[in-house]
C-alpha positions, 0 to 999 in steps of 0.5 A: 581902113582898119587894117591900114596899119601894119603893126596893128595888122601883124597883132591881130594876126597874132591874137587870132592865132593865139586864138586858135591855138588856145581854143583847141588846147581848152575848149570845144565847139560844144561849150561854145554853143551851149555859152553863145550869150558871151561872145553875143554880149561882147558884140555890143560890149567890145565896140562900146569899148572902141566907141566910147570912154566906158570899156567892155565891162560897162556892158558885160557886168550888169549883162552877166550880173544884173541880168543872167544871175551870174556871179559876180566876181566871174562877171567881174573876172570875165569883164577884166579878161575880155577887155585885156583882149579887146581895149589892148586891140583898141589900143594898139589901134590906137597907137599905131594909128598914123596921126598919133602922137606917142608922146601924148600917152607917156603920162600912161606909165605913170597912170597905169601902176597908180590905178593899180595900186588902187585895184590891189587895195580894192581887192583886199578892202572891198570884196565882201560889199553886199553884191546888190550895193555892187550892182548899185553902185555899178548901173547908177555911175554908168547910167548918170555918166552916160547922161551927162556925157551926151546932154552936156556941152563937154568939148574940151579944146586941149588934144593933150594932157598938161598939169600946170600945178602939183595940186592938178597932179594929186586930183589925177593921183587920187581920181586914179587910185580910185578907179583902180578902187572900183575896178576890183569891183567891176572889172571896169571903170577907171577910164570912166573917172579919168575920162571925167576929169580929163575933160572937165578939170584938164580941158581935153578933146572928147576924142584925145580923153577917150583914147587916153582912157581906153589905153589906161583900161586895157593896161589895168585889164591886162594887170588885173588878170594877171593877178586873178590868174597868177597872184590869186589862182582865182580863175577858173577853167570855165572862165577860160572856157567863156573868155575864150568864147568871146575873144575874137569877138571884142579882139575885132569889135573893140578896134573897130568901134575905135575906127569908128570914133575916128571917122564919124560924129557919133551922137546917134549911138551916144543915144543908144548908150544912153538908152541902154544904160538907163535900161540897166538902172530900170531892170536892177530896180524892177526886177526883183525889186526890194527896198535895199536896192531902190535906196542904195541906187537912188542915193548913188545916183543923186551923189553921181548926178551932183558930182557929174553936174560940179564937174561939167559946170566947172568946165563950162565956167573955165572955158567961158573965163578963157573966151572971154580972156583977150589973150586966149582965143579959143580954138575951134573945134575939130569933132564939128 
């Protein structure tokens, strides 16, 4: 049951009447009807978030930017403010979650300002890309991430992080300063490439690195905007109209896809991910189409498709080491 925990049931409370209280001091039913697509676009987005180690943006931004033409910065911006809503929802599922372990997520406080510090950067270095290249960028690491996220064998067997040597600590370090790099961009994708590199170089459950990588999002989120609306002054009153649109929407569906994670073997909607994404990267290239855009898009996707292969073979390679090592049996696998 969703609603099991009492502290998770006293923050949805709150968050709903927070809710309320800020729709009727800053938008109408009126606005609301005539922008239904944000909340219907984070129906899908927000549980995806819950669901899976891509956060609401992976939905939102090729949705709004790729598909309905909108800006990208406020596609990037709604993407940031919607998942401080829904993945904080999903996290303190998360945490307040009877079997977890709180201490498993104390490396967070040190991930959170690393990934940060990326995101600072990426916002003073990276924001006058051409916004195609943007885009590019964006479907194919999702498309070719969701690829090898089903189709390869990726079970770790650790439920929790350990860092055996300062040279695993900088791979984490630089893995994410540039998610934080790429959220600037996108208003997602730090939990992407932390989830990559906790099952493959660090051996974790699918579920345990999940987790890990929701929490992560939803603090760089809520850091994010926070600097667009108080460091920046970049929001505008009708992002806060079409974030509050949304809100209630990705506070309910994000923990819920979480508790869905938790209780079921999910193979069937990996597939829908996987279709979705690989949707994204067809339309980007088809419609409209132009020569600028089918380069930037294959070369990203053959680099990301090499990368996610190494990785994935890495593990598969250290997990065989470790069966075929007569000290360490390996243990079995509780997702079945």
């Amino acid at each position: 049951m969703i609603f099991k925990s009492k502290l998770f049931s006293l923050w949805f409370g709150l968050a709903l009447l927070a809710w309320i209280a800020l729709f009727s001091a800053f938008d109408s039913i009126g606005f609301f009807m005539g922008h239904w697509y944000y909340p219907a676009v984070m129906v899908l987005g927000a549980f995806v978030a819950g669901l899976t180690p891509q956060g609401g943006g992976a939905v939102a931004f090729p949705a709004l930017s790729v598909f309905l033409h909108i800006d990208r910065v406020l596609a990037r911006d709604f993407s940031m403010m919607i998942q401080s809503i829904g993945m904080t929802s999903a996290s303190i599922f998360i945490l307040t979650h009877k079997d977890t372990v709180l201490k498993d997520y104390k490396p967070l406080l040190i991930f959170v300002p690393v990934c940060f510090a990326g995101f600072l950067l990426g916002m003073l270095t990276l924001q006058a890309m051409p916004v195609y290249l943007i885009q590019a960028l964006f479907v194919s690491l999702t498309a070719t991430f969701v690829v090898a996220y089903y189709f390869h064998e990726h079970r770790g067997t650790e439920h929790r992080l350990v860092v055996p040597r300062a040279w695993d600590a900088a791979y984490l370090g630089i893995t994410l300063f540039l998610g934080g790099m790429i959220t600037s961009l996108f208003g997602t994708g730090a939990d992407i490439l932390l989830y990559t590199l906790l099952i493959t170089h660090f051996g974790m459950k699918e579920k345990s690195a999940t987790y890990v990588s929701i929490v992560l999002q939803a603090a760089v989120s809520i850091l994010g905007f926070t600097y667009r609306g108080f460091v920046d002054h970049g929001l505008s009153h009708y992002q806060i109209e079409t974030w509050l649109c949304a809100y209630p929407v990705a506070l309910f569906m994000a923990p819920f896809g979480a508790y869905v994670l938790s209780r079921l073997h999910v193979d069937w909607m990996l597939i829908a991910i996987v279709v979705l994404n690989i949707f994204q990267l067809l339309y980007f290239n088809l419609s409209r189409p132009a020569y600028e855009k089918t380069l930037a898009s294959g070369v990203f996707c053959l680099f990301f498709s090499a990368a996610f292969y190494l990785l994935l073979r890495h593990m598969s390679a250290r997990k065989a080491r470790l069966a075929a090592s007569p000290r360490c049996a390996p243990l079995p696998d509780e997702d079945g």
